[in-house]
C-alpha positions as a printed Julia matrix, in Angstrom:
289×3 Matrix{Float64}:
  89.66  130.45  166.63
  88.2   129.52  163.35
  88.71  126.28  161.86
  88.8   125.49  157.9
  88.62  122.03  156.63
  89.94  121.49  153.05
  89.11  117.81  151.8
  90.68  116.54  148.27
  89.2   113.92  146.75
  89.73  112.02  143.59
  87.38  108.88  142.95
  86.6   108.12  146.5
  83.69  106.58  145.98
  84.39  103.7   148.47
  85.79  106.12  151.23
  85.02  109.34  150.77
  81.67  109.12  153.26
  83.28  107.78  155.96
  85.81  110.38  155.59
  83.58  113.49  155.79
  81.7   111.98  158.35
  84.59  112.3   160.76
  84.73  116.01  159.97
  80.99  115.97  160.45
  81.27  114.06  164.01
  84.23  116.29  165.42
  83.71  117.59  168.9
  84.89  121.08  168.11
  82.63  121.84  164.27
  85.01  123.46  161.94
  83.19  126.78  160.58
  84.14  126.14  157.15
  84.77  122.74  155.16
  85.7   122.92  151.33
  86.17  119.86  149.42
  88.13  119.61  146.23
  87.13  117.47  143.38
  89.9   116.9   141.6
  88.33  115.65  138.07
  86.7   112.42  139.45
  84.7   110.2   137.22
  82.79  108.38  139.73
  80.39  110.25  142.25
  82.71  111.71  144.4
  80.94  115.22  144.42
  77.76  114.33  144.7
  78.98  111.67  147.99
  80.18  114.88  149.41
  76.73  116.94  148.76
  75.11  114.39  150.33
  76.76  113.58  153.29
  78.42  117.73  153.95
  75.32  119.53  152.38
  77.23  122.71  154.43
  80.38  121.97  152.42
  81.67  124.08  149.73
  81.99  121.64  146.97
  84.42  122.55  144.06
  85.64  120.57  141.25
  88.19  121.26  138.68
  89.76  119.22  135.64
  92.15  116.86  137.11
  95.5   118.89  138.06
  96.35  116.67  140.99
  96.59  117.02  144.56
  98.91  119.98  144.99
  96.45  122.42  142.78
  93.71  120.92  144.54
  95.11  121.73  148.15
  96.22  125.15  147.0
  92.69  125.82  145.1
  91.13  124.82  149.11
  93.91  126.8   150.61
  92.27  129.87  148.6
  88.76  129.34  149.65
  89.44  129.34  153.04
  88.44  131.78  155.91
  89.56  130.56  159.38
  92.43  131.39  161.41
  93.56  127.78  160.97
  93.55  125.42  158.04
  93.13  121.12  158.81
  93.69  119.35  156.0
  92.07  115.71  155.51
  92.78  113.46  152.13
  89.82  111.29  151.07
  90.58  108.31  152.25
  91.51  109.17  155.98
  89.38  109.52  159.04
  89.52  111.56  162.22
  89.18  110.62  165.83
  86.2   112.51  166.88
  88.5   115.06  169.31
  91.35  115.86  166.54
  90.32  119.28  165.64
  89.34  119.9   169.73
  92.79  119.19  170.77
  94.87  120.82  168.65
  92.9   123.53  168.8
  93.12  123.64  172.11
  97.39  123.45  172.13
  97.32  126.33  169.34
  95.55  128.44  171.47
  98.06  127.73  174.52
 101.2   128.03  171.98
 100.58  131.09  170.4
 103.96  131.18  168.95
 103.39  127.26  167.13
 102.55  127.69  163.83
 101.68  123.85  162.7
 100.63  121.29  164.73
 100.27  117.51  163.08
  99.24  114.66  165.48
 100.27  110.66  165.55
  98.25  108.45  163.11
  97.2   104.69  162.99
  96.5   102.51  160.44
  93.43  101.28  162.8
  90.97  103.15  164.14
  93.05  105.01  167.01
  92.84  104.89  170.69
  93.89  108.08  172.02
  96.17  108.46  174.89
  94.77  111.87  176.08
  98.09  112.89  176.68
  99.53  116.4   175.61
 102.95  115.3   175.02
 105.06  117.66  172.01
 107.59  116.81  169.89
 108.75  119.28  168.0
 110.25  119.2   164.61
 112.87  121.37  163.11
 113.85  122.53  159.57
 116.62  120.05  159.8
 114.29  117.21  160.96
 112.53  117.61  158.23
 115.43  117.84  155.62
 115.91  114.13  157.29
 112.35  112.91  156.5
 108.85  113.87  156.35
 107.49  114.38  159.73
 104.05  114.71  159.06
 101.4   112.46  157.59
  98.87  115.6   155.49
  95.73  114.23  157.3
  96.62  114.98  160.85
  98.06  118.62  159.98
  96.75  122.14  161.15
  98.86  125.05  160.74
  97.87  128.77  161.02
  96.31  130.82  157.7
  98.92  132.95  158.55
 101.44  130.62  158.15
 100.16  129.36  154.5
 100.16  132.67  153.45
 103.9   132.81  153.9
 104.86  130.01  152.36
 105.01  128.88  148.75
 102.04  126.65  147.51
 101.78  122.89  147.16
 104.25  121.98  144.32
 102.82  120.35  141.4
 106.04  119.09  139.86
 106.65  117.18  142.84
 103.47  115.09  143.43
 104.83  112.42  145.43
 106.49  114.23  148.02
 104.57  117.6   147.74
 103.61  117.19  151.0
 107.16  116.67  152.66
 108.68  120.16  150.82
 105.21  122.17  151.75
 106.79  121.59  155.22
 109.91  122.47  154.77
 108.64  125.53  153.5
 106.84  125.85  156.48
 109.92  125.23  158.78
 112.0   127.74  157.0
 109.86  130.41  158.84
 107.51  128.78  161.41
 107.64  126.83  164.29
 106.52  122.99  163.83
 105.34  120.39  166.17
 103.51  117.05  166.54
 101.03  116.03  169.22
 102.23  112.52  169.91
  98.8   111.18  170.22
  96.79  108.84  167.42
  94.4   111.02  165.93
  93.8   110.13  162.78
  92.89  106.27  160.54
  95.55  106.52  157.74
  94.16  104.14  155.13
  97.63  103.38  152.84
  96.56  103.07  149.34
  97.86  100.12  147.53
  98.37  102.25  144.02
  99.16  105.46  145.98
 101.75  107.32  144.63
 104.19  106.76  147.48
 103.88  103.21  146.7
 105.54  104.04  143.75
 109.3   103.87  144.7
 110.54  104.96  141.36
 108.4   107.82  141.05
 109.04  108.5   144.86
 112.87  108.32  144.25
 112.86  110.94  141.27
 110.62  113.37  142.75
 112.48  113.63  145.56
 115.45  113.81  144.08
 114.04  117.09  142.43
 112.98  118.27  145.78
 116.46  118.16  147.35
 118.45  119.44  144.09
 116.87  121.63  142.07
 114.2   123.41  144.4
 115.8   125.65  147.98
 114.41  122.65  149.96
 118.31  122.34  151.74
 119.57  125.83  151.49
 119.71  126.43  154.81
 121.92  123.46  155.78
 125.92  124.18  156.24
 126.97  122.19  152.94
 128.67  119.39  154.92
 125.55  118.8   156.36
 123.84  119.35  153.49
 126.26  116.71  151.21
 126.11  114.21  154.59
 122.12  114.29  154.44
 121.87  113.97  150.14
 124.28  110.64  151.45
 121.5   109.62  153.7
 118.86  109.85  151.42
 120.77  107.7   148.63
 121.45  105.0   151.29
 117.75  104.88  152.74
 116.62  104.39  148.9
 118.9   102.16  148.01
 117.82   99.8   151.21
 114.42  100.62  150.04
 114.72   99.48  146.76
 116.33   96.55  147.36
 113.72   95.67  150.33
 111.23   96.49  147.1
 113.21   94.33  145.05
 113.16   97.0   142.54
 116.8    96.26  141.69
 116.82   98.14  138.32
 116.04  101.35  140.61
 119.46  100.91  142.55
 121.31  102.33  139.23
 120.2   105.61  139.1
 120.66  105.87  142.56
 123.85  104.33  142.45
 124.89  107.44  140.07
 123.09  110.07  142.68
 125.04  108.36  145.55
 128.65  108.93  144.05
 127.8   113.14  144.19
 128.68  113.12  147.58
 132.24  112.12  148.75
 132.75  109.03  150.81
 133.92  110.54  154.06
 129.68  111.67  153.53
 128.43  108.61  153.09
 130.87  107.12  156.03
 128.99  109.9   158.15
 126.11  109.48  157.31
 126.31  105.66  157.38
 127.27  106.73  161.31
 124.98  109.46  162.22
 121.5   109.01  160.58
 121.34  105.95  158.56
 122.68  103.26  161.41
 120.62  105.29  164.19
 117.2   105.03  161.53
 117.93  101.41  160.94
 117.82  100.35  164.55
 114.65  102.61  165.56
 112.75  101.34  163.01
 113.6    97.55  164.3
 113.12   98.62  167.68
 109.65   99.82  166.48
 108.73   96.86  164.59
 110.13   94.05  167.46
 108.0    95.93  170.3
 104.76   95.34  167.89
């Protein structure tokens, strides 16, 4: 099996070393790394000459993440493509072990792994979980950094979305769902470093992206529209909690509109099904920490 890294970078100046050197210290070498510049003004490029001399380096006019992923995607030439953003740092076995489980699953298309926001302590353990089209509809399963799907697969699927930087991620794997088979390795592989001006830290931005995502692209067409009107519910409840845990109350009007789409026995449903169910998890979560 060969292995293609494809780094993006914009201005990583401050992480971008430590970042490559995890690619660089992996257990199981990738055969290829490319690394997009995305227009940075700082020394981003030459960072990554230094420290991945082997790299294909690339930089383009600033166009944003989605062009730069698909511009890697392109210059790619492994079976399998591992994606790694620049501020983000493998566990020295990541690329080994899902390797390893794409080889045994044949039929599994993607394979993401658990992440930390400290430098992770793997399990060992092999334990699955795999995600469905309709999990994914739900939320984003998958954190970019600690994704490897087939070549094959990308080649299926439409490119990165540029309209919906923000959540460009999340419908790149719906796309993938729609036709492949998804799962996560429920091990911590990868040091997510959460930007403080990232752009999912911008809730308004967030909110109308996604809103984009789930009306005006195919993202839900495969639902059964009750489903499909109980879910658009969901998402209008989880953003209004959001925004009001934000204190971004001037974002609860727009949403507010969005919400009264659906009827109420949808939100009542949805209240029931997903958004009562997500509440307590994520307390459950948080308590046992």
């Amino acid at each position: 099996m060969q292995i293609s890294v494809v780094v993006t970078c914009y201005n990583a100046h401050s992480t971008l070393s430590d970042t490559l050197e995890s690619v660089l210290a992996q257990t199981r070498p990738p055969e290829s790394i490319v690394v997009i510049d995305d227009g940075s003004d700082d020394d981003s490029a030459a960072i990554a000459r230094r420290v991945a001399p082997q790299a294909t380096i690339i930089t383009q006019t600033n166009q944003g993440v989605s062009a730069a992923r698909n511009l890697g995607i392109k210059q790619t030439t492994g079976d399998v493509i591992a994606f790694l953003d620049d501020d983000d740092v493998w566990h020295p076995t990541k690329l080994e072990r899902q390797a390893r489980l794409l080889e045994r699953f044949p039929k599994l298309d993607l394979l993401a792994t658990s992440w930390s926001r400290t430098y992770p302590t793997p399990k060992g353990t092999d334990t699955l979980r795999w995600v469905s089209y309709r999990d994914l509809t739900l939320i984003n399963q998958f954190q970019t950094s600690t994704v490897m799907l087939r070549t094959e697969l990308a080649k299926k699927v439409a490119a990165f979305n540029s309209r919906l930087d923000a959540v460009e991620d999340w419908a790149y794997w719906i796309n993938c769902a729609k036709v492949g088979t998804l799962a996560v390795l429920e091990d911590d592989l990868v040091l997510y470093r959460d930007s403080e001006d990232g752009v999912s830290k911008n809730l308004y931005r967030f909110w109308s992206r996604m809103g984009i995502m789930l009306n005006e692209t195919n993202a839900m067409e495969l639902l059964e529209p009750s489903d499909r009107e109980r879910i658009l519910a969901w998402h209008a409840q989880r953003m209004a909690i959001a925004a009001i845990l934000d204190r971004d109350l001037a974002l609860l009007a727009p949403i507010a509109l969005r919400a009264l789409r659906a009827q109420p026995s949808a939100h009542l449903r949805a209240l029931q099904s997903i958004t009562v169910p997500f509440l307590r998890q994520r307390l459950r979560r948080r308590t046992s920490h």
